[in-house]
N, C-alpha and C positions, 0 to 999 in steps of 0.2 A: 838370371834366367827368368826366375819370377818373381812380380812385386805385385803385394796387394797393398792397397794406399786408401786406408781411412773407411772399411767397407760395415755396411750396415744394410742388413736384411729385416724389413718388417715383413709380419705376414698381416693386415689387417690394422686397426688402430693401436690392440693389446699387447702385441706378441713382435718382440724382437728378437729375432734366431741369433743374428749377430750383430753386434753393437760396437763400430767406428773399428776393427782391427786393421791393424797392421803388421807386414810379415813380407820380409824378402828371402825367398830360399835359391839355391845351387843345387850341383847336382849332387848323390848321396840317397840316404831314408833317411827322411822326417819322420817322426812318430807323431799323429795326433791325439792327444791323450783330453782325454774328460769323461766325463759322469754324459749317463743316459742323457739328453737332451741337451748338451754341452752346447751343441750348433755347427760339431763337428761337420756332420753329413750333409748339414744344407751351407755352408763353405766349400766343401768339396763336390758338391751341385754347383755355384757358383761359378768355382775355375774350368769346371768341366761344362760352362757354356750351356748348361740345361735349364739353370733360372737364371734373374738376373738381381743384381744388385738393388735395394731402393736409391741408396747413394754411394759415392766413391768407385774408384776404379782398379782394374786387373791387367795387370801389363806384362804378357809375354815376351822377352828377347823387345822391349820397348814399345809393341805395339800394344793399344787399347781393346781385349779381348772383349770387353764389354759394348763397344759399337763395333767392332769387324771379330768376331766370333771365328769366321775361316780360319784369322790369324791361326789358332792354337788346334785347332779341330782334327786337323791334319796332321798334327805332330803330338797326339794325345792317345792316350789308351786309358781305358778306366772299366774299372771290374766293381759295381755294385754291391751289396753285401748282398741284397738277393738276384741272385743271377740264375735266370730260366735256362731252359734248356728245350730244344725241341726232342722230343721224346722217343721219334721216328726216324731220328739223322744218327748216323754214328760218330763216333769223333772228326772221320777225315771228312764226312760229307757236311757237318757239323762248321768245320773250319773254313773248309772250299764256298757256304755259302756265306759268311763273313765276311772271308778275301772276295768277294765277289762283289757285297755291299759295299768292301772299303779302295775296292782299285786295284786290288793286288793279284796282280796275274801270274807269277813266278809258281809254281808246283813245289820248286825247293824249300821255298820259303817256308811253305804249309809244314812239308819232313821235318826242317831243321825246328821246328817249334815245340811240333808235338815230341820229338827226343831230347829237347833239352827240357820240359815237362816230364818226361820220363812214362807218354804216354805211348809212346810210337808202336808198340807190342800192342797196344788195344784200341788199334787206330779203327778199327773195322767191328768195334764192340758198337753197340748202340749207347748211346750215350746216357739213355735211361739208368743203365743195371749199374752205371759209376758210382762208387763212393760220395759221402760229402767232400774229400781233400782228392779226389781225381775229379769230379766237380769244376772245384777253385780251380785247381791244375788248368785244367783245358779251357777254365773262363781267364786266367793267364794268358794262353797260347794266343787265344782270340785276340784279348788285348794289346800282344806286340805286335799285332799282325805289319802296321802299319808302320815296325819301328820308330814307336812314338819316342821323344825326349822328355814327355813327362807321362808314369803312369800313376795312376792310383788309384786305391784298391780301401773299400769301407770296410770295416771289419772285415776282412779274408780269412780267419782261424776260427770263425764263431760255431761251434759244434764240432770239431776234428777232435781229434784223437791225440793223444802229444807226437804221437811217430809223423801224422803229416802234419802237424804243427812247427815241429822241426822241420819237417822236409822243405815246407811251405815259407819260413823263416830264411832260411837258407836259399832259398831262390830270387825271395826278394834282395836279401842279402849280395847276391852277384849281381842283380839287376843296377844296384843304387851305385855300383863302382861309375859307370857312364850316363845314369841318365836321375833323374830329379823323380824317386819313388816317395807317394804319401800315401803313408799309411794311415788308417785311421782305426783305433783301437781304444777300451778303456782295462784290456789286459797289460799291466806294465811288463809283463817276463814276455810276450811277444815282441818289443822293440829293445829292452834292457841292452843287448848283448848286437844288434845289428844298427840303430840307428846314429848318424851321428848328431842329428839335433833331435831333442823333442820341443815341443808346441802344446803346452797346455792349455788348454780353455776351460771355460769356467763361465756357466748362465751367458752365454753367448761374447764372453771377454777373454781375449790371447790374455794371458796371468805371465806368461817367462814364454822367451824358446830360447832353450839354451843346448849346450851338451851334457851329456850322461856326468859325466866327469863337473859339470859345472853345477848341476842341481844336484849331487852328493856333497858338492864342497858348500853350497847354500845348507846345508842341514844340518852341517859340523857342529856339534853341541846341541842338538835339537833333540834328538834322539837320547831316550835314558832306558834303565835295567832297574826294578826294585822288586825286592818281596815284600808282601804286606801281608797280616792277618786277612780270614777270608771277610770279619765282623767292620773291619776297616776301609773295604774294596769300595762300597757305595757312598760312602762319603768323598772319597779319592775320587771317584769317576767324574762325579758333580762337577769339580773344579777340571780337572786336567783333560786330556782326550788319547784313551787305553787305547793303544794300537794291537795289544796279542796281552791272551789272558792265558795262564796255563796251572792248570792247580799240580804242585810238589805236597803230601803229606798235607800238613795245618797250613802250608801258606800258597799264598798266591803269587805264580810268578808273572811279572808284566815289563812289556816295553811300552811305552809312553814315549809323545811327541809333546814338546814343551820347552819354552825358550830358555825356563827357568828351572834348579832343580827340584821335582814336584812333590819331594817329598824326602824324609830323614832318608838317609841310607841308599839313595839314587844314585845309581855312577853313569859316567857317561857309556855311550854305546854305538858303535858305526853304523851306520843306516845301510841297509839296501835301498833300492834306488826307490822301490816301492813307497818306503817309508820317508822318503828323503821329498818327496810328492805329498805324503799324507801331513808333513812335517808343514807346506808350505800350505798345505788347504789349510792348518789348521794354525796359522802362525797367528802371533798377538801383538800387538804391538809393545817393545822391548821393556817400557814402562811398567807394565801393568803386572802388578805383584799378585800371587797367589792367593784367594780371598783368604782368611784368618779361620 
């Protein structure tokens, strides 16, 4: 459905957002996963036709999104992580001038949105007095108005609550059964559980996209369990990289990511996915022994 082929965004002579990636997805939730300034959101600027590439190409269903932009424009929705609101519309009026911008004549179309957002009860609220996660909701609605085949959505959980973090999770979640959802987030327990790929980036570099299942089996061994004296901890830290510190009585308990085991009395330990990511930000190459 979609292929990005070799894509590199400068901004300037210094600054490269994204550097030569490459990435073909279906349909499903992708997870975009990276640190503050990964290059997530000006990639997903890209496919969403709002900037353009310096080089390399974007190919919708085969067509060149980057010189015929229509191609995908038309069959896109995309929900910003800051998404305004007019402050004066209530949700349906909200909606009606949206469907209005984007062609959409049908009335049913507008009901069935705002109910399957689970906003249709406070269709006639102003849209001001909403929640952060009734907010996202209705910046949802908007974005299928069009029945797009690809949406996505930049950080969508950033300030909610866990109840609409869940709810919010779960919506994209039914979404990605038919249509090609990117999310982009650098919370790993918001895609853990619904995506079936993730997309790592890293300083403006795809690092994996693999599946959940595929970057826990990459970490198999990586992840360990030790207690150490607390007098012992700063010297430990030096060499290895403490993923969770927990003090027990006199000692210290820690999980540690490391290829090798980083210390007497280390047993291996299953990663969550979280870790199974921190495992790969922080891998070494297989070589390189523990300094003395």
């Amino acid at each position: 459905m979609l292929e990005i082929r070799n894509v590199t965004k400068n901004f300037g002579k210094k600054l490269t957002a994204v550097h030569d990636l490459s990435l073909t997805l279906d349909t499903g939730v992708v997870g975009l996963i990276g640190h503050n300034g990964a290059g997530k959101t000006t990639l997903m600027q890209m496919v969403a036709t709002l900037t353009r590439p310096s080089s390399g190409s974007i190919l919708f269903q085969g067509e060149d999104i980057v010189r015929k932009p229509q191609a995908i424009r038309q069959r896109l929705g995309f929900l910003p992580q800051d998404f305004g609101i007019y402050p004066n519309l209530t949700a349906l009026e909200f909606m009606q001038y949206f469907a209005a911008l984007k062609g959409v004549r049908d009335p049913a179309r507008i009901r069935h949105l705002l109910e399957m957002v689970n906003l249709h009860e406070q269709a006639r609220r102003q849209a001001s007095t909403f929640s952060g996660g009734m907010r996202r909701r209705l910046g949802i609605a908007q974005a299928l108005l069009n029945d797009p085949d690809i949406l996505i959505v930049d950080e969508p959980t950033a300030g909610l609550d866990p109840e609409e973090r869940l709810r919010f999770r779960h919506l994209l979640s039914e979404l990605g059964f038919k249509k090609l959802v990117i999310m982009s987030t650098h919370i790993v327990s918001d895609v853990e559980s619904i995506a079936s790929k993730l997309a790592i980036m890293r300083q403006g570099r795809l690092i994996t996209c693999a599946t959940p299942d595929e970057i826990l089996a990459q970490a198999h061994g990586q992840i360990w369990t030790a207690e150490v004296a607390s007098h012992e901890y700063d010297a430990l830290r030096s060499k290895v990289h403490v993923l969770q510190t927990q003090k027990q009585g006199n000692q210290l308990s820690l999980r540690i990511a490391h290829p090798h085991q980083p210390c007497a009395g280390a047993l291996h330990a299953a990663p969550s996915l979280e870790e199974a990511l921190m495992a790969q930000r922080y891998a070494i190459p297989a070589s390189q022994e523990l300094a003395a």
